[in-house]
Each structure stands twice: as C-alpha cells, then as structure tokens.
C-alpha positions, -999 to 999 in steps of 0.1 A, spaced: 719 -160 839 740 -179 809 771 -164 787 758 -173 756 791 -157 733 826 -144 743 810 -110 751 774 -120 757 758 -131 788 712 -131 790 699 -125 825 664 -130 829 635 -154 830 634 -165 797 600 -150 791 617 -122 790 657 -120 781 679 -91 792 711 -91 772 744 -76 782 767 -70 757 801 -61 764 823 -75 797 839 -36 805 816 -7 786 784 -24 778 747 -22 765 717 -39 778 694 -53 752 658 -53 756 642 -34 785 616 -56 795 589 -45 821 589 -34 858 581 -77 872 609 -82 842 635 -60 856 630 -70 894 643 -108 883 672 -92 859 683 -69 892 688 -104 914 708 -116 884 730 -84 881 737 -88 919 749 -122 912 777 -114 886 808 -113 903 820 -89 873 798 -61 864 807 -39 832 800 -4 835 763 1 811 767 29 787 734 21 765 700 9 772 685 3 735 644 -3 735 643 -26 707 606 -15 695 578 3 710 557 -23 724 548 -25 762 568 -55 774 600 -40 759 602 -3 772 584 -2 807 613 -13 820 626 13 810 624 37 845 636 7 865 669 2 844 674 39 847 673 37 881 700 9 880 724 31 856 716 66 857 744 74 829 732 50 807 715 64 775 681 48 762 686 37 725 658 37 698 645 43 666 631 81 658 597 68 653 600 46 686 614 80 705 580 98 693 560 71 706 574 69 737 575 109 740 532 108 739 512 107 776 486 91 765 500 58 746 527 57 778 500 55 803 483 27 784 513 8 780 518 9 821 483 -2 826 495 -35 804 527 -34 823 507 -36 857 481 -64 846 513 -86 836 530 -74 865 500 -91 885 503 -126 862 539 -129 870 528 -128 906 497 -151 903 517 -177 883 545 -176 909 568 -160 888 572 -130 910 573 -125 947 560 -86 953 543 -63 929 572 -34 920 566 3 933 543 17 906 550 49 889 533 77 875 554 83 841 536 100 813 564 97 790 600 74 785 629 95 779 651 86 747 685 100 747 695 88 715 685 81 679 696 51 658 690 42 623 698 13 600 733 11 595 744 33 623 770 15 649 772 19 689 811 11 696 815 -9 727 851 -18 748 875 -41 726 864 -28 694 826 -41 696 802 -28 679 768 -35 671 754 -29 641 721 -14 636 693 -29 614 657 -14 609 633 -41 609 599 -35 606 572 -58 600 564 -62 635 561 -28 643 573 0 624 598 13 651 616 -20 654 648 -17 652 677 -53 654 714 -53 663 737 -73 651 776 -78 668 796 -91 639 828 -103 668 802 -130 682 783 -139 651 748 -131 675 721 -112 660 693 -94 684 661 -96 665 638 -86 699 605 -97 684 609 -93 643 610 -128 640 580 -142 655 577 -160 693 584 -198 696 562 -211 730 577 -237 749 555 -259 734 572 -252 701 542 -234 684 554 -205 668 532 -176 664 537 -147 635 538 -112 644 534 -93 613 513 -70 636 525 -39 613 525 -50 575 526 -88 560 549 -81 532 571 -61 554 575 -88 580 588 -112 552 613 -89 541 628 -89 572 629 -126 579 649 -127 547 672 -98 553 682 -113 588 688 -145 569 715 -131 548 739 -123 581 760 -151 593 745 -161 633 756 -180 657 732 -170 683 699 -156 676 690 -129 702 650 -133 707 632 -116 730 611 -141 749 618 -176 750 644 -202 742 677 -184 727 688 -206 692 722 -213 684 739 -232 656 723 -250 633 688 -242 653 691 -206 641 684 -212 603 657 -234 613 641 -208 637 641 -185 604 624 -211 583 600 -217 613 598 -182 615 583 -180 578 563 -212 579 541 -197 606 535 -163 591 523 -184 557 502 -210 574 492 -177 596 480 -164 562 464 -187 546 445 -197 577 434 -162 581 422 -158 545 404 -187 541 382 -182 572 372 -152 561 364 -166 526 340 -187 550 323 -162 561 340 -157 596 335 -123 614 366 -108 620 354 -108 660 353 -149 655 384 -150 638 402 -132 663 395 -157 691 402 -186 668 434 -172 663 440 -159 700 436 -196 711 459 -211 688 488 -184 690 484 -167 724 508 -193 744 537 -195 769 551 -161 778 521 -138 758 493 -154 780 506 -136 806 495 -101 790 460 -89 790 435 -107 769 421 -77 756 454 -66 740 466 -95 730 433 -95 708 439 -68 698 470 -81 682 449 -109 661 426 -78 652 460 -67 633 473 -100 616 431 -103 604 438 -64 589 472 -71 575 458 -101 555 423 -85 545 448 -56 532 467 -78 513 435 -99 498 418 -65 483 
C-alpha cells in the first residue's frame, strides 16, 4: 500500500495494482482477479481512513482485470462497475466469462505455488460480470473535491480498453495500453488487437502532461521515468515488429515463432498465467504483423 499523488493511494502486489482514487467518494481502478483481490482486501483493512467507493471501472476486457470483479462487489455493494460498451458486451456473454475464470483459477493456483498467496479464494459459478455503467472517450466520472477523471478510449491492446486520466494529480491510468515492463526491465508490446492502433495510442497518451503513470502490473513510473516508459513503450512494439517479420521472411512457422516470442516476452507477473493463453497472445502480435506485411 503507497499514496503515490494527493488523491491517490495503489494497494496491491505490484503484479497486480489496485488504485483508489479519491480520499472521501472514490473509484477503484483496475479490478484484478479473485488471488488479486484477496491481497488488496488485507490492504483496505489496513487504511486507517477508508473513502466511501462509488465506482469500480474494468479498464479492458481481459481476464486478469475483471474477475475481480465479484469479489470487489462483495466489498462495496453500491459501487457501480465502469466500462466501455464493447467491454460491457463481452462481459455480458457465458461462454467467454467462464473461460476467463478458468484463467483466473490456473493463476489463482500460481500465486499459491509461488508463495504469493496463502488459500485458494471460494470459487464461483458466474456466467456473466454485471456492468452498471457505460463510458466513452471524453466522458468524466466526478469524484469528492472536484476530481474527475477523464475518460480516454485506447485501443490497440484490446478494442474495449478504455484509460483515465485525473488532470488535479497530473496521473494517468493506462491499465495495460502501454505495454508490461518485467522486473527485469524487459518490456514486452501488447498490440494484441491492431499494430497501428497500438501506436496511436502510445502517442495520444504522450500528449497529456503525467506525473504518475498508472500501469497495471508492475513498477508504477513517476517523473521523468514516465516519458521514458513511453519511449520504452514504442521501442519494444518496433523491435517486436521487426523481429516478428523477419522470422517469418525466414521461413518460421507461426507455431515456432510463437514460442520464440513467448520465451522472450512472457516474464515477471504474465508467467503466472496459463501458457496456453499467454500463446495465444504471441499468436496475435504474429497476426497483427502478418496483417500489416500483406
């Protein structure tokens, strides 16, 4: 648990970061999963002064930031989940939410192996995450003392992604539209949804003046170390690029590639999830280039 702004403070692991924003009327950022949320509840009961949580926003689709969902509405029943339209559909179909709690359980099961976890949370039987709210780019959520968080739609990553940005503090929350920095300092690029798309938001996030960058997993920049997380940010999905693109030109099957491209990027907090997914993921950055190269 660290106040990182004036009206900021990240519970969590640091694999995965739980914002609160706001020190009366408040919004959690980034929902985690159910091993996530257990370590972000021991937190809670440790802050002496608790704001009352008005907003749970899911910052994209993706497993390890909504099936935490059910646990945080257990925590604040009034709260209302926050997220994209096209996030709220995703989240509204059985079939895609049951496969996301099967990744939630095998991480749920590495946290425990690796020590990061004492007892496996009660498991649910959800077949679809409630959103009780719909957000768009530019729209504003109004917090106590005149915060408010600004609304960007940032896809590249995914197409529901959505990033928030609270002007009074300077700290942007960009969940996982930037890219994932290891503690080893390799960055891996995410432009799991579209290449082009990805850069474009890099650049747009750029243009607003930060203080704090708001990631997802990992170490949270500040300062100067936020303009140099962007150009990091960039440098990887290039080098990603060209890396992909000439192995193929070498004849590499896409099968090959992908577990090239596993080992080199899958570190830190995504070698926790399951292998078979996280493949899956290289299977995407391979598409998104092949796309690009035709």
């Amino acid at each position: 648990m660290k106040r990182i702004s004036d009206n900021v403070i990240v519970l969590g692991n640091g694999f995965l970061n739980y914002y609160i924003v706001g020190n009366k009327e408040a919004a959690i950022i980034e929902c985690g999963i159910s091993a996530g949320v257990e370590l972000f509840k021991k937190d809670w009961v440790q802050l002496q002064e608790k704001p009352n949580i008005k907003y749970i926003l899911a910052m994209h689709s993706h497993f390890d930031h909504v099936c935490g969902i059910p646990s945080l509405k257990e925590l604040f029943p009034d709260a209302k989940v926050v997220a994209s339209e096209v996030c709220k559909k995703l989240l509204s179909k059985e079939r895609i939410v049951k496969a996301m709690f099967q990744g939630d359980s095998i991480t749920t099961d590495s946290y425990i192996k690796n020590e990061l976890l004492e007892n496996k949370p009660v498991s649910r039987d959800i077949e679809e995450i409630n959103v009780d709210m719909i957000v768009k780019d530019g729209d504003c959520i109004n917090l106590d003392n005149e915060l408010t968080l600004e609304i960007l739609e940032t896809p590249g990553h995914s197409p529901c992604s959505i990033s928030a940005y609270l002007a009074n503090d300077k700290v942007m929350f960009v969940s996982d539209a930037t890219g994932y920095k290891a503690e080893d300092g390799k960055f891996s690029p995410v432009f799991f949804q579209d290449y082009d798309t990805y850069l474009n938001t890099i650049n747009r996030l750029k243009s607003y003046p930060t203080q704090v960058l708001g990631v997802a997993h990992g170490d949270i920049p500040t300062g100067n170390a936020v303009n140099s997380f962007y150009q990091e940010s960039l440098k990887a999905a290039y080098e990603a690029f060209d890396t992909i693109s000439n192995k193929l030109k070498d004849g590499y099957s896409e099968q090959e590639l992908a577990e090239e491209m596993y080992n080199i990027y899958i570190k830190g907090a995504l070698a926790l999830y399951p292998k078979e997914m996280m493949l899956g993921s290289m299977h995407l950055l391979i598409k998104n280039v092949k796309a690009k190269l035709e």
